[in-house]
C-alpha positions in Angstrom: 69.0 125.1 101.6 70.3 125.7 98.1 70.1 122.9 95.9 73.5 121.4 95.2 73.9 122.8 91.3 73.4 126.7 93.1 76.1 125.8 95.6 78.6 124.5 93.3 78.2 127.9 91.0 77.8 130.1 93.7 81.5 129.0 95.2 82.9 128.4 91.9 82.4 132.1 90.6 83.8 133.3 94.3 87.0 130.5 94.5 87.4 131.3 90.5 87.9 135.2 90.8 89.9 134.5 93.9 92.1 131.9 91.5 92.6 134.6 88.6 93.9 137.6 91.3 96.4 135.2 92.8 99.9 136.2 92.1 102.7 133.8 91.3 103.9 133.6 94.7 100.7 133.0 96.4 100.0 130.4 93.6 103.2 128.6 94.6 102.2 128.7 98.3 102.3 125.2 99.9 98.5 124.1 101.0 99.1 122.4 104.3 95.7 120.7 104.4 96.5 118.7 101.0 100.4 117.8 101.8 102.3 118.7 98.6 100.1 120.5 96.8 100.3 124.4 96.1 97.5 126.7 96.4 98.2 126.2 92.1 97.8 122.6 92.2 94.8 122.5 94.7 92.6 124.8 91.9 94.1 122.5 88.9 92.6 119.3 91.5 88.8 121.0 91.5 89.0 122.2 87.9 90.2 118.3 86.9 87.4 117.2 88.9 84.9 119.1 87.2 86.4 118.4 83.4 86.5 114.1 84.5 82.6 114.5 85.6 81.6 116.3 82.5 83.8 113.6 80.5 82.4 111.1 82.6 85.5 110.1 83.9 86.5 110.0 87.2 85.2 109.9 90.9 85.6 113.2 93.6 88.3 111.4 95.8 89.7 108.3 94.0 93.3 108.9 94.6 94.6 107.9 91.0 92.0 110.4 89.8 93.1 113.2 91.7 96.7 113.1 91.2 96.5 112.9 87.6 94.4 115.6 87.9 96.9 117.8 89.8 99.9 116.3 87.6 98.1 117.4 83.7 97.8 120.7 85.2 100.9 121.5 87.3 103.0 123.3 84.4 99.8 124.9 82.5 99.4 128.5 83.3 96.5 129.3 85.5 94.8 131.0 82.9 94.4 128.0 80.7 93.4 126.0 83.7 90.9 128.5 84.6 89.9 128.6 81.5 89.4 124.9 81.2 87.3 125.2 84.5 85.1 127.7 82.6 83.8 125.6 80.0 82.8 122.8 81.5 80.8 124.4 84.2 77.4 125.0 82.4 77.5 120.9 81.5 78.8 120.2 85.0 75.9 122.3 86.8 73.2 120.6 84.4 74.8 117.3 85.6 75.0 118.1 89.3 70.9 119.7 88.6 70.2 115.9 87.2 71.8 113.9 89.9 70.0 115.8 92.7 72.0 114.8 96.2 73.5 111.9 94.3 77.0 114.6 93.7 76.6 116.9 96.7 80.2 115.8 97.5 81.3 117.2 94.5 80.1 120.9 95.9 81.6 120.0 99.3 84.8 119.2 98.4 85.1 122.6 96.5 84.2 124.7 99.2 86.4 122.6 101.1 89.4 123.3 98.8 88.2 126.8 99.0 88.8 127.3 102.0 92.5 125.3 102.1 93.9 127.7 99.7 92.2 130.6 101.6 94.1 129.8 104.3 96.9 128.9 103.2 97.4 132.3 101.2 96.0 134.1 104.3 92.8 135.6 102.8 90.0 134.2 104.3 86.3 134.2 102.7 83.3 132.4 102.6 83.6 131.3 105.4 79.1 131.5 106.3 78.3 130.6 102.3 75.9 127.9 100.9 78.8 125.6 100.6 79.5 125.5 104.8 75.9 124.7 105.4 75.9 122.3 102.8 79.1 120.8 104.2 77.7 120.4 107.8 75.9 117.2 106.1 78.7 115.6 106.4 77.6 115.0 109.8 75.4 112.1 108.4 78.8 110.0 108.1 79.8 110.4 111.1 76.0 109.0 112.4 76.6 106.2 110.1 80.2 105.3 111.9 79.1 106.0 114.9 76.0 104.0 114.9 78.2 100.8 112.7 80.7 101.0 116.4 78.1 100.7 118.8 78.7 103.7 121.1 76.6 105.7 122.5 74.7 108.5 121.4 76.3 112.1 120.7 75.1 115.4 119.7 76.7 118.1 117.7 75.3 121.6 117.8 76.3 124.0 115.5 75.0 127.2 115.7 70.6 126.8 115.5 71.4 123.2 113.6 71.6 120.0 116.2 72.9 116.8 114.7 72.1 113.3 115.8 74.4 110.8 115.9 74.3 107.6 116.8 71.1 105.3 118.1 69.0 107.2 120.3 70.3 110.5 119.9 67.4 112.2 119.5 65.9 110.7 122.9 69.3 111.6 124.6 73.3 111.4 124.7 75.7 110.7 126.5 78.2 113.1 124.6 77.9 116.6 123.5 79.8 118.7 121.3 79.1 122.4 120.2 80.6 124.4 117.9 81.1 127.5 115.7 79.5 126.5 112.4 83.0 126.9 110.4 84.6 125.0 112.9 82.2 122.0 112.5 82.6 121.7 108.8 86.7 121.9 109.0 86.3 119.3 111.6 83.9 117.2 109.9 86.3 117.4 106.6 89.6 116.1 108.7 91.0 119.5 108.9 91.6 119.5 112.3 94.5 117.1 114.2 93.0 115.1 116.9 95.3 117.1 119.5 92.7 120.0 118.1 89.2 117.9 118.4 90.6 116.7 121.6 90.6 119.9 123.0 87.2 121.2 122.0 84.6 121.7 125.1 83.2 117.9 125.4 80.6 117.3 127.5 81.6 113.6 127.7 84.2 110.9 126.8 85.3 112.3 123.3 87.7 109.5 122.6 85.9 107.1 121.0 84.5 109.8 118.4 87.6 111.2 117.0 88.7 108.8 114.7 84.5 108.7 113.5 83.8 111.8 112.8 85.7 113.3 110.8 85.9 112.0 106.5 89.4 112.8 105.5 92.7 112.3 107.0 93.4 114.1 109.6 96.8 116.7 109.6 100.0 116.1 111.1 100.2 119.3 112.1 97.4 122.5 113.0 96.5 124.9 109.7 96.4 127.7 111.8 93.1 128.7 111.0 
């Protein structure tokens, strides 16, 4: 596994090149995992993020943070906000080298975002990078809910990768979910409705899980992804 710095750049210079061939329609496309947001606003939210850690300001996900992020960049041309996004990633990658894991949600949440405007625009792509692997980890919050609500052990394949969750997993479970890879991380990231994770292949009572095991809100409605 690639350290989290490598992961960060490696999606950056991909979700950047993708950001700069964009036309002015596709920017102003609505983002339907991040309710009103445009595919514009979700790149100005991951280049704020990046400028606020570099000016050590900020978190990933605080809410104020995030829409002040979106808001100072919303009538800048994407250039400049590219451009912003530019400079600060060689401090930003020295500070992600430094803190180790300590910012690996900093790398997931921009693959996520990645792959929200992706969709949205209908141009799918890196969809097996670094950043999916890396965002499978989020799997280790799901064993922390999990095991914090007293249900019973689960497993969550994903390709060659099992995940434990919940006491005694490893020794057994009781409930059994595989999935695609890609599929897993959306999941894991709340981009799935619960109709959706409902309707995967079980083995088991999935009920209690759903609201566990997945970190973000979950959508109204499917992305159609």
């Amino acid at each position: 596994m690639a350290d989290v710095s490598e992961v960060y750049l490696e999606t950056y210079r991909r979700f950047s090149a993708l950001a700069a061939e964009l036309t002015s329609d596709e920017l102003a496309i609505p983002v339907v995992a991040c309710p009103g947001w445009s595919a514009k606003d979700t790149i100005g939210h991951v280049a704020g993020i990046a400028v606020d850690l570099v000016a050590g300001e900020g978190t990933v996900s605080a809410s104020d943070s995030t829409a002040r992020q979106v808001e100072e960049r919303r009538d800048r041309p994407i250039g400049a906000v590219l451009d912003e996004w530019a400079a600060a990633i060689e401090p930003l990658t020295a500070l992600l080298r430094a803190a180790g894991s300590g910012l690996t949600a900093v790398a997931i949440d921009l693959w996520s975002h990645e792959q929200d405007v992706r969709n949205a625009i209908n141009r799918p792509g890196g969809r097996d990078a670094p950043g999916l692997w890396l965002t499978l980890k989020a799997a280790v919050s799901a064993d922390q809910k999990v095991r914090a609500a007293g249900l019973a052990p689960m497993r969550l394949v994903t390709g060659e990768k099992i995940w434990f969750i919940g006491d005694g997993a490893r020794e057994g479970a009781d409930v059994i979910l595989e999935l695609d890879p890609y599929e897993a991380a959306r999941m894991l990231m709340g981009r799935r409705t619960y109709e959706e994770m409902a309707a995967y292949a079980w083995v088991g009572d999935s009920a209690p899980y759903l609201p566990l095991i997945h970190q973000f809100t979950v959508p109204e409605h499917p992305l159609g992804e």
